[in-house]
C-alpha positions as CSV (number, residue, x, y, z in Angstrom):
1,X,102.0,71.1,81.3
2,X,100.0,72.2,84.5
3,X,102.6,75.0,85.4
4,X,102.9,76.0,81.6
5,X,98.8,76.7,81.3
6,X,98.6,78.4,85.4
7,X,101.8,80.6,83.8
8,X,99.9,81.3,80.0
9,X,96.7,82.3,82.3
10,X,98.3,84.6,84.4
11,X,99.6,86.6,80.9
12,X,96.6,86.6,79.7
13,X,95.1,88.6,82.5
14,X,98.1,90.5,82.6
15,X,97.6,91.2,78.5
16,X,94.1,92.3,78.6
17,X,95.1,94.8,81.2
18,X,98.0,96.4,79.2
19,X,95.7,96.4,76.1
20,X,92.8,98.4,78.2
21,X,95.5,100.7,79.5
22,X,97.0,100.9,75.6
23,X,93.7,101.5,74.3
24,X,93.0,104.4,76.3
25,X,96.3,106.1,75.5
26,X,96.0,105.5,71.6
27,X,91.8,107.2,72.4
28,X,93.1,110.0,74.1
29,X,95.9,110.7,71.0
30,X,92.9,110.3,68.4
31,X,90.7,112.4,70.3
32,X,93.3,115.5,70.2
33,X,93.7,114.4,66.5
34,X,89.8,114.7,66.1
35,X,89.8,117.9,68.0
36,X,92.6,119.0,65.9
37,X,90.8,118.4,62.4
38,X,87.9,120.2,64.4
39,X,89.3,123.9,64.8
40,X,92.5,123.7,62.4
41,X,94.3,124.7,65.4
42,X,97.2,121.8,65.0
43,X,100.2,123.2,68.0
44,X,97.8,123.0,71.0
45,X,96.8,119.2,70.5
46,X,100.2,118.4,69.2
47,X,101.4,119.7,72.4
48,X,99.0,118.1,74.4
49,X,100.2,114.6,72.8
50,X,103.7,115.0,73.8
51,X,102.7,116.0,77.0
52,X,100.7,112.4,77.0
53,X,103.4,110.6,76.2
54,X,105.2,112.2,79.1
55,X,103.0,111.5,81.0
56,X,102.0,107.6,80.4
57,X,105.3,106.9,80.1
58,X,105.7,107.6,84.0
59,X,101.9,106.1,84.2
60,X,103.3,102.5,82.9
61,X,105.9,102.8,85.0
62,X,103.4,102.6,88.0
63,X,101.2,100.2,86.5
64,X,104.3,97.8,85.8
65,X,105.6,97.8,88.7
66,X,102.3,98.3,90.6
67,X,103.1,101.4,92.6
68,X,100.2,103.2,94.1
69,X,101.0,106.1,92.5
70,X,98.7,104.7,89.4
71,X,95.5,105.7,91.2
72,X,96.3,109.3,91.6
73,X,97.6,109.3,88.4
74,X,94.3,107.4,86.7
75,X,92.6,110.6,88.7
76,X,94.4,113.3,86.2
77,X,93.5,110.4,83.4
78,X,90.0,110.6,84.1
79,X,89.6,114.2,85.0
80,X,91.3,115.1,81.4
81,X,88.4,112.9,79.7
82,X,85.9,114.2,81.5
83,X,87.2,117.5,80.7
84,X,87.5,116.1,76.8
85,X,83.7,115.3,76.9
86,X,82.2,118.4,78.3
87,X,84.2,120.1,75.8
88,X,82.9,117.9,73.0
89,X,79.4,118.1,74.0
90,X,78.9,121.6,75.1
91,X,81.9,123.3,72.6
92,X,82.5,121.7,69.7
93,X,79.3,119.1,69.8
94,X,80.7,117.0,67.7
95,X,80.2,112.9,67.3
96,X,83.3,111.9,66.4
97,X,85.2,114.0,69.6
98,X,82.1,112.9,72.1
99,X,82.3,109.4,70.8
100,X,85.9,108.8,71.1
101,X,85.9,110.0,74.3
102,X,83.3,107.8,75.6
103,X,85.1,105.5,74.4
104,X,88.4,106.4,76.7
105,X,86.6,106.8,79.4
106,X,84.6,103.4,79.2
107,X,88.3,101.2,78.7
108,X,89.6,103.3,81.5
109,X,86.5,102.9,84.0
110,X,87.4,98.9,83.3
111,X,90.6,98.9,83.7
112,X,90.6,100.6,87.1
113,X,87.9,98.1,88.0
114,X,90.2,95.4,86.6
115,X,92.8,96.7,89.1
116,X,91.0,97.6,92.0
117,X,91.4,93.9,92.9
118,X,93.5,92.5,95.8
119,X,95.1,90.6,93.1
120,X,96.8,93.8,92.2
121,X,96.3,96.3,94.3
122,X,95.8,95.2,98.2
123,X,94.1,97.6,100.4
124,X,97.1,98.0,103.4
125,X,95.6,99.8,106.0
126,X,99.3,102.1,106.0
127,X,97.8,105.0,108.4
128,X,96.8,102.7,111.0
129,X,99.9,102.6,113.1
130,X,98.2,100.8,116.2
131,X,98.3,97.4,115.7
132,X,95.0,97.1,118.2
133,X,92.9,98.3,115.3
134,X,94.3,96.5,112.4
135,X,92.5,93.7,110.6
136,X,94.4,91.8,110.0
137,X,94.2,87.8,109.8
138,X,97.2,85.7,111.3
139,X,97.9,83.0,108.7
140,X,100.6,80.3,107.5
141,X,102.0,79.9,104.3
142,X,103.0,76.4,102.6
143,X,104.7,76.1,99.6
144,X,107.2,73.5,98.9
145,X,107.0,71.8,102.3
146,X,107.9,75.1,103.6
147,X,105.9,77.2,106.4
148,X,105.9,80.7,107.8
149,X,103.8,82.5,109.3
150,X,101.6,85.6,107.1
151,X,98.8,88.4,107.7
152,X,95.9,88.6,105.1
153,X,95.6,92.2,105.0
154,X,92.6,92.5,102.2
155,X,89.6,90.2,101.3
156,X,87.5,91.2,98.0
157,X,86.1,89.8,94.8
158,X,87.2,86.6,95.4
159,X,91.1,86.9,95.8
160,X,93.0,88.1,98.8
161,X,96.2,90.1,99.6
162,X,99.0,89.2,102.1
163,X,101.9,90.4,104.0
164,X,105.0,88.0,104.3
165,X,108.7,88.5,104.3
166,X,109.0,85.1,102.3
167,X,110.2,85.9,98.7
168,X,107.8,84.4,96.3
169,X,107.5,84.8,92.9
170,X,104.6,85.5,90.7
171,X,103.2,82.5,88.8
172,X,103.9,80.5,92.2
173,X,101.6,78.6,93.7
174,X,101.2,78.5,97.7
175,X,98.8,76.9,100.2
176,X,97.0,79.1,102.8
177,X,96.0,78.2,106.1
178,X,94.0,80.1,108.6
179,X,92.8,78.8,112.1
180,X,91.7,80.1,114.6
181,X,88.6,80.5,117.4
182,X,87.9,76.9,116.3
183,X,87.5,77.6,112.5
184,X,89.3,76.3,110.0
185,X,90.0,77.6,106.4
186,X,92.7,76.2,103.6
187,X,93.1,77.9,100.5
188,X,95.0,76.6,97.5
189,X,96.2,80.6,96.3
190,X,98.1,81.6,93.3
191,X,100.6,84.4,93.4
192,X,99.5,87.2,91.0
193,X,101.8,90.2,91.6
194,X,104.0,91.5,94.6
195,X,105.7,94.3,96.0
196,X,108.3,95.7,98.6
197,X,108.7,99.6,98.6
198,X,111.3,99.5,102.0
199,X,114.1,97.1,103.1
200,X,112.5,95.7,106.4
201,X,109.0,95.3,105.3
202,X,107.0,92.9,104.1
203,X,106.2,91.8,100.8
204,X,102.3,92.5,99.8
205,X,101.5,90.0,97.8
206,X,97.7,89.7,95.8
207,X,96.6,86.1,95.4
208,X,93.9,84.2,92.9
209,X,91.6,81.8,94.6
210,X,93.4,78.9,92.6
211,X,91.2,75.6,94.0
212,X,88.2,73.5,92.9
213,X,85.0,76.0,92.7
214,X,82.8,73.9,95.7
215,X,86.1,74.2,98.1
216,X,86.7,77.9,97.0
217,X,83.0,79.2,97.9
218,X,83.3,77.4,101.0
219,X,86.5,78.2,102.0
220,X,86.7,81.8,100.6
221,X,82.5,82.4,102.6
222,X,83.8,81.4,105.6
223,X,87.1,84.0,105.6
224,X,85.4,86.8,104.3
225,X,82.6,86.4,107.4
226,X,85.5,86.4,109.7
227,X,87.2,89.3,107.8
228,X,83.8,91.5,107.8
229,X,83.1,90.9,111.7
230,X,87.3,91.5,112.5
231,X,86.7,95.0,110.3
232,X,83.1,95.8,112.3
233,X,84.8,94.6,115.7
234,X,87.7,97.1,115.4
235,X,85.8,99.5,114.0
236,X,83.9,100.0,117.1
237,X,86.5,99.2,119.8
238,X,88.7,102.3,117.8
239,X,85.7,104.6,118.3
240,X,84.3,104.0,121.6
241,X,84.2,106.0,124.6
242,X,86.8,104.6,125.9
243,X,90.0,105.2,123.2
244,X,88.4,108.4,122.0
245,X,88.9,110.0,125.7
C-alpha cells in the first residue's frame, strides 16, 4: 500500500507538470487564434501553429526524457510570448490577445520554476574538468542491503542530485549517507527522475527528501552548510594567485 501511494505521488507531480507545459501550448494556439480574429489575416497564425506543433513536439521530447536541451528551448518559448505581448499591448492593444498571453507566460514562468529543481534538473558542473575544483560530496548509497559509493553533485530547495553508476529506477527508494570531517548525515531519498547521455558515465539522478519532517530539516541543514562552504572553498582556491599564474 506504502509503495502504491510513494508511486501515485510521484505522478501526480509528474501530472501537474505535463498539464503546466500543455496549458501553455493550447495558450499560445488560442493566442494566434485571437490574433487571427484580430486582423482577418488567417495564413500567418495558421502557419505559426503548425510551426508550434513542430516545435513542442521536439520540446516534449526534452521534457520527457529530461534532456537539457528544454532550457534553451523554454528561451525561444518565452521570448515568442514576450514578443506576443508587446505586440498585444503596443499593436493591436487588445484584452483578449494581452490577457491570454499573460496567461502563457505565467504557466510557463511555473513550470520552469517547477523544473529548475534538482529533482529534475541537477546542476552538473560539466565545464569543470579539474576535479580540484568540483563540489562535489563523496557519499554511499543503500538500497536493498546494497552499497556503493555516489557524489552529490547539486543541493537546492530541499532535494538533491547525484552521480552513480548503480541503475536505479524512478519511484525507488534509497538511503543516503554522507560522513565525513566528523559529521554525519543520513537521508532517507526518493528517486524522482534519472539520466545517462554517454556509455561510461554516470547516471544523474534528482532525489525527494522522502523522511520524517524534524529528521529532514536536520539532516538536509547540515548538508547544505557543508555544500555552501565546499562551493565558497573551491571557489576561492580556483581563483587565487596561485592557479591563476
Amino acid at each position: 500500500m506504502i509503495e502504491i501511494l510513494e508511486k501515485l505521488n510521484l505522478s501526480q507531480d509528474h501530472n501537474k507538470i505535463q498539464i503546466l507545459f500543455w496549458g501553455v501550448f493550447f495558450l499560445l494556439v488560442l493566442g494566434e487564434v485571437s490574433v487571427a480574429v484580430y486582423t482577418g489575416d488567417i495564413l500567418y497564425p495558421l502557419a505559426k501553429v503548425i510551426g508550434l506543433t513542430i516545435f513542442y513536439s521536439f520540446y516534449y521530447r526534452s521534457l520527457k526524457r529530461f534532456y537539457y536541451t528544454y532550457w534553451t528551448l523554454s528561451l525561444f518559448i518565452m521570448l515568442d510570448i514576450l514578443f506576443h505581448l508587446y505586440d498585444g499591448i503596443f499593436v493591436y492593444g487588445h484584452f483578449n490577445i494581452i490577457y491570454v498571453f499573460v496567461l502563457a507566460l505565467i504557466f510557463q514562468s511555473i513550470q520552469m520554476y517547477a523544473l529548475s529543481s534538482p529533482l529534475y534538473y541537477p546542476v552538473v558542473s560539466w565545464w569543470e574538468y579539474d576535479f580540484r575544483f568540483r563540489t562535489d560530496l563523496k557519499i554511499d548509497i543503500e538500497s536493498d542491503g546494497k552499497k556503493v559509493e555516489g557524489r552529490i553533485v547539486d543541493v537546492r530547495r530541499m532535494a538533491l542530485g547525484l552521480q552513480s553508476f548503480e541503475n536505479y529506477k524512478p519511484g525507488e527508494i534509497v538511503k543516503v549517507f554522507f560522513h565525513e570531517g566528523g559529521t554525519e548525515v543520513s537521508l532517507k531519498c526518493e528517486i524522482v527522475s534519472k539520466r545517462n547521455y554517454s556509455i561510461g558515465r554516470p547516471n544523474i539522478y534528482g532525489l525527494r527528501l522522502f523522511d520524517s519532517l524534524e529528521r529532514i530539516e536536520e539532516d538536509y541543514k547540515k548538508l547544505n552548510t557543508l555544500w555552501r562552504s565546499k562551493k565558497r572553498l573551491v571557489r576561492e582556491q580556483k581563483f587565487s594567485k596561485d592557479n591563476l599564474v
